[in-house]
KOLLO-911227 format. One record per residue (C-alpha): residue number from 1; residue in three letters; x, y, z. Coordinates in steps of 0.2 Angstrom, whole numbers, plus 2048, in hexadecimal, padded with zeros to 3 digits. Example, Ala and Ser with C-alpha at 12.3 -4.5 7.8 and 13.67 -1.06 7.14 Angstrom:
! KOLLO-911227
resi	resn	X	Y	Z
1	ALA	83E	7EA	827
2	SER	844	7FB	824
! end
This chain:
! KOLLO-911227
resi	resn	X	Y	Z
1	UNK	68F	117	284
2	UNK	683	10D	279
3	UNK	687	0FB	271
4	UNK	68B	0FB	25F
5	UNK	67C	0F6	256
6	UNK	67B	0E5	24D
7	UNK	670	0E0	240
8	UNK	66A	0CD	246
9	UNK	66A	0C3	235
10	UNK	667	0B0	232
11	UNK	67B	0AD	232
12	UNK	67D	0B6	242
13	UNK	66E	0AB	24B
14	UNK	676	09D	242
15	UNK	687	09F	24A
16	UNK	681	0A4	259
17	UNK	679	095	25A
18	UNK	686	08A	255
19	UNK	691	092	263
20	UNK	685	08C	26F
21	UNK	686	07A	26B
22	UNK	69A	07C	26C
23	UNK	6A6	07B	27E
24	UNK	6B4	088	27E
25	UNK	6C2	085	289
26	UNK	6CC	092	293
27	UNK	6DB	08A	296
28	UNK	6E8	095	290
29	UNK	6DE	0A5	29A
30	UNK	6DC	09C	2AC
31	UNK	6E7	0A9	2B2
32	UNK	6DF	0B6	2AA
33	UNK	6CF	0B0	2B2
34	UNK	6D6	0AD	2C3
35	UNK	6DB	0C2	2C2
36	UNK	6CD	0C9	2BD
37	UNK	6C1	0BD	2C7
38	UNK	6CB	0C5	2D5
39	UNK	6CB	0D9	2D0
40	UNK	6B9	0D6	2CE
41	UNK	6B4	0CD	2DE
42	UNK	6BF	0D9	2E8
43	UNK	6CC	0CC	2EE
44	UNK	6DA	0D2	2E2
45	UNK	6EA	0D8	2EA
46	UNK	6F3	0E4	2DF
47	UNK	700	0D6	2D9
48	UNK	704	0DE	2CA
49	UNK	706	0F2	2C8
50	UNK	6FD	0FE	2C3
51	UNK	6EA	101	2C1
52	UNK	6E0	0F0	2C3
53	UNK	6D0	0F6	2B7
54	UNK	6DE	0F2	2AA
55	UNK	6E4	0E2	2AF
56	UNK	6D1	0DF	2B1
57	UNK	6CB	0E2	29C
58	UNK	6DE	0DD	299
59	UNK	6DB	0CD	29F
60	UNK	6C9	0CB	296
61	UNK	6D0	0CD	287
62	UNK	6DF	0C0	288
63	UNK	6CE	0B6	28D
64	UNK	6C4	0BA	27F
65	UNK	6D3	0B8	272
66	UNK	6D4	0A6	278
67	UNK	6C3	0A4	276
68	UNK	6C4	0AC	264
69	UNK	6D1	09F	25F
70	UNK	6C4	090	261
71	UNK	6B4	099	25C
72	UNK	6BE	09E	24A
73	UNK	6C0	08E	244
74	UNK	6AB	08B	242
75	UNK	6A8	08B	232
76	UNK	69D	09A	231
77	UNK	6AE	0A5	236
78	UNK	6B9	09C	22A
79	UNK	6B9	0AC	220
80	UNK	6BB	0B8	22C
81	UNK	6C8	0AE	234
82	UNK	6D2	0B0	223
83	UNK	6CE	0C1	222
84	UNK	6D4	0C5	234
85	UNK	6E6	0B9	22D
86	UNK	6E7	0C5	220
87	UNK	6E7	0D5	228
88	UNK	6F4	0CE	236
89	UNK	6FF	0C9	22A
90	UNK	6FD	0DC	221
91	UNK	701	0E5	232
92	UNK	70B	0D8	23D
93	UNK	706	0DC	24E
94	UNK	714	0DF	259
95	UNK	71B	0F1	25E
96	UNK	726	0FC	253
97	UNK	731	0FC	24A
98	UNK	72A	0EC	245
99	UNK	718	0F1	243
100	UNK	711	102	24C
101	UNK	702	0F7	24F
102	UNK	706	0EF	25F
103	UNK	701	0DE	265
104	UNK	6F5	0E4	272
105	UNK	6EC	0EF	264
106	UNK	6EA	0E1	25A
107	UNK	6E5	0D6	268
108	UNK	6D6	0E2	26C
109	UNK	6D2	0E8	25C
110	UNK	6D0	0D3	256
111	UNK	6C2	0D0	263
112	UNK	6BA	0E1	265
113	UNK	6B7	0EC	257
114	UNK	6BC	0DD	247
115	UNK	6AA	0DA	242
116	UNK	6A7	0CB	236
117	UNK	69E	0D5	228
118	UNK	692	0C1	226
119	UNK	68B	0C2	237
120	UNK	68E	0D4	23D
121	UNK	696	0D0	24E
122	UNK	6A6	0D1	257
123	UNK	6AF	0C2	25F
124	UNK	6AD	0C9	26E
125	UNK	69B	0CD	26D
126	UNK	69A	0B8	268
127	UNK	6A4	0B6	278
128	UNK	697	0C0	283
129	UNK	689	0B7	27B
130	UNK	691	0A7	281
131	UNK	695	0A9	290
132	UNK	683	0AF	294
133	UNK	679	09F	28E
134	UNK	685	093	298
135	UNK	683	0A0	2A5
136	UNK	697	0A0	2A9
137	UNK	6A3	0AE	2AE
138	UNK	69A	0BB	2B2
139	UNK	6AC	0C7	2B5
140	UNK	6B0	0C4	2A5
141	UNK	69F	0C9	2A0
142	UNK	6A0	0D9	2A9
143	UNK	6B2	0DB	2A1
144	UNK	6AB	0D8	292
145	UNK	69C	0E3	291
146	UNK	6A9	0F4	293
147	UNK	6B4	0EC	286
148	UNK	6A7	0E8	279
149	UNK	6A0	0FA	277
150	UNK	6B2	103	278
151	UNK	6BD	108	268
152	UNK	6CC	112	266
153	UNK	6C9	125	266
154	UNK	6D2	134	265
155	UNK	6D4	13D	276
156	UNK	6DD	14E	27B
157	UNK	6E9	14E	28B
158	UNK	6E3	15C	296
159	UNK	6EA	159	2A4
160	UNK	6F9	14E	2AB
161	UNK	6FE	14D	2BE
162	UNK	705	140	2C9
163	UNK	6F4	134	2C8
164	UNK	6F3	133	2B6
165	UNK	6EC	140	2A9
166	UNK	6DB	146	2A5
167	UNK	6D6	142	291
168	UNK	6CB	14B	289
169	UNK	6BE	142	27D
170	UNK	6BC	14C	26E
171	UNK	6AD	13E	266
172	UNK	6A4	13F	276
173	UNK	6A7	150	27D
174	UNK	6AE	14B	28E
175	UNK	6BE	14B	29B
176	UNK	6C3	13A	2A3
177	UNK	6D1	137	2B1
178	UNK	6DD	129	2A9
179	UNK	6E9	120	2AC
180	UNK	6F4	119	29F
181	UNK	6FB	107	29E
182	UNK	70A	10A	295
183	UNK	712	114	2A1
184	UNK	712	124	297
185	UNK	70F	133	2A0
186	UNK	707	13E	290
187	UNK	70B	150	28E
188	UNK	6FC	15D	28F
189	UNK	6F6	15F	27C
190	UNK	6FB	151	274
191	UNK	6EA	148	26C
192	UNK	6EC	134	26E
193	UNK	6E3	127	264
194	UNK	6E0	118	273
195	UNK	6D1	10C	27B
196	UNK	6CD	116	289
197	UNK	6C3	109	296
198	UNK	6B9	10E	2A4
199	UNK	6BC	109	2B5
200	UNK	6B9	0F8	2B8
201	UNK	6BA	0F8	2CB
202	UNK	6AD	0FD	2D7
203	UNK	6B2	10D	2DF
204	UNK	6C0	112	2D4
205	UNK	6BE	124	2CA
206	UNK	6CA	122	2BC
207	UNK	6C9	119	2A9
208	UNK	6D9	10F	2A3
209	UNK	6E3	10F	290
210	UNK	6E0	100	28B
211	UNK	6F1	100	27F
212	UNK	701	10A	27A
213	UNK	6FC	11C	277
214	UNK	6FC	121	265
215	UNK	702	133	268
216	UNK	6FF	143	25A
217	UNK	709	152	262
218	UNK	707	15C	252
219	UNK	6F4	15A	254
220	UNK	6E7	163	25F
221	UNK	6D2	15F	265
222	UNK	6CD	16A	256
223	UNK	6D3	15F	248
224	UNK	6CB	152	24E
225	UNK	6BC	15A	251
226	UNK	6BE	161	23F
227	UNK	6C2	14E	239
228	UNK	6B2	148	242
229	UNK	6A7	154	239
230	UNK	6AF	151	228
231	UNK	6AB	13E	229
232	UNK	698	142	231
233	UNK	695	14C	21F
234	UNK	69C	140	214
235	UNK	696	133	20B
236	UNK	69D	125	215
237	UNK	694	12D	223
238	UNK	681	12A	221
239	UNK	677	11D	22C
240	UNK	689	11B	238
241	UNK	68C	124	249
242	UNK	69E	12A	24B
243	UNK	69E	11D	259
244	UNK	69E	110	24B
245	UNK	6A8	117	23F
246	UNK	6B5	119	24D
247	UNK	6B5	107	252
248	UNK	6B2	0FF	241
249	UNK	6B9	10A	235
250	UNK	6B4	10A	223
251	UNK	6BD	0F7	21F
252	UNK	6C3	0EB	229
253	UNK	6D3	0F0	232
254	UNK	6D2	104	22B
255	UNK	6DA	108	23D
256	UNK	6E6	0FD	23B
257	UNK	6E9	103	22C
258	UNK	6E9	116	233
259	UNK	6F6	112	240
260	UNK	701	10C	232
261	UNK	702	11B	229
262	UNK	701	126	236
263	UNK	711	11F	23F
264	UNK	720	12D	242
265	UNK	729	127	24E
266	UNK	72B	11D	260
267	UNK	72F	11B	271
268	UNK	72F	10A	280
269	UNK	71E	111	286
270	UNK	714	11B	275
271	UNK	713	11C	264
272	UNK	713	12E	25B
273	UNK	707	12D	24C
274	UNK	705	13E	241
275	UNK	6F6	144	234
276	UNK	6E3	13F	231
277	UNK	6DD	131	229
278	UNK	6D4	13C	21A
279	UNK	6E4	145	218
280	UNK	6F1	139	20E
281	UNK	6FC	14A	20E
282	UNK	6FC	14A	21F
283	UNK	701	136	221
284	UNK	712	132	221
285	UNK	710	121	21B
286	UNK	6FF	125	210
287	UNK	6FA	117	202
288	UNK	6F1	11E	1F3
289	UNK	6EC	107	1F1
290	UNK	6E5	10A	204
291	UNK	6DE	11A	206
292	UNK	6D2	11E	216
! end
């Protein structure tokens, strides 16, 4: 899967730059280092349940939204910071029927795929250049590497048995064994908007969900197919991939915003969204102020 493409400009060097003359402390995340150091240098014992690829990248992001925490208070962030302020305090992150966007979405979605539109990069793309020039933490630069490049698509559930599911990636045309984190076992036919991660450790053969399942079960692989082809032909389309547009959206926080009219109904372990985002007709919650 290719990286996202930057443009470098004079404010991205400049930050860049001025993240390099600053020391970052992990303190709240030493457990999360002490874990994934672990799943990555093979010493790990399966303390915890369930796959440990996900408590890998989980664990890298609790690390990188620490780091995020320090880095956006330098001045050339001040803006985003606020921007990031506002679009928490829009959605409220925590799990319905609170807020259908949950608190791990949120999480992920604040370090890889929010892009400050000044600089053009992600915080956890500032993160990784970081940690490379004080040459530090290399597990969280392999965690990091996966978790950059990813975004939330829409997959199709092909097959479930007693090892996990098989999902079906309508953007890029492929089948991967899965396993899901929040326990929920999926239903052959459902589409589900997730982060699907690839495996982190060496050896194993299955990719990880990255947060709660957001489930259509009144959907199916063509509308998406269809939906993907609609946006590639319109005018929001030119000189983007479908990669991008999947991970950035057309404004900060469109996904979020997706999810938020999309929402149906719940359960403990998934979410059950309905409609496409260039159908209002099709959104239960659909605002004519917010269109996508």
């Amino acid at each position: 899967m290719p990286e996202p493409k930057t443009t470098p400009n004079r404010s991205t060097e400049r930050l860049l730059k001025q993240v390099l003359h600053r020391r970052f402390t992990f303190q709240e995340s030493q457990g999360d280092l002490e874990l994934l150091r672990s799943i990555h240098d093979g010493s790990y014992a399966d303390m915890k349940p369930g796959d440990p690829s996900f408590h890998a990248y989980a664990a890298a992001i609790n690390v990188a939204n620490e780091f995020a925490a320090q880095v956006l208070d330098m001045q050339d962030l001040l803006r985003f910071n606020d921007q990031l302020a506002d679009v928490q305090e829009e959605h409220m992150p925590s799990y319905p029927p609170m807020s259908p966007v949950t608190s791990a979405f949120f999480a992920g979605w604040v370090v890889l795929d929010a892009r400050d539109d000044a600089t053009g990069i992600t915080l956890g793309e500032v993160l990784v250049h970081y940690l490379k020039r004080q040459d530090e933490f290399d597990y969280v630069q392999k965690a990091m590497a996966a978790l950059n490049v990813s975004f939330c698509s829409f997959y199709e559930v092909i097959d479930v048995d007693a090892e996990g599911l098989t999902l079906w990636d309508t953007a890029a045309k492929q089948e991967l064994p899965c396993w899901c984190s929040s326990g929920y076992r999926g239903r052959k036919g459902e589409i589900w908007y997730v982060r699907v991660l690839p495996p982190f450790v060496q050896g194993l053969t299955r990719s990880v969900t990255m947060n709660t399942p957001y489930v259509l079960t009144d959907s199916f692989r063509l509308i998406w197919e269809e939906f993907f082809q609609r946006h590639q032909g319109s005018e929001a389309a030119p000189g983007r991939s479908l990669q991008e547009y999947l991970k950035n959206g057309k404004w900060l926080g469109y996904w979020l915003e997706f999810i938020s009219q999309a929402y149906a109904d719940h359960t403990g372990n998934m979410i059950r969204i309905t409609g496409v985002p260039d159908d209002p007709a099709s959104l239960p919650h659909a605002d004519p102020k917010r269109q996508l």
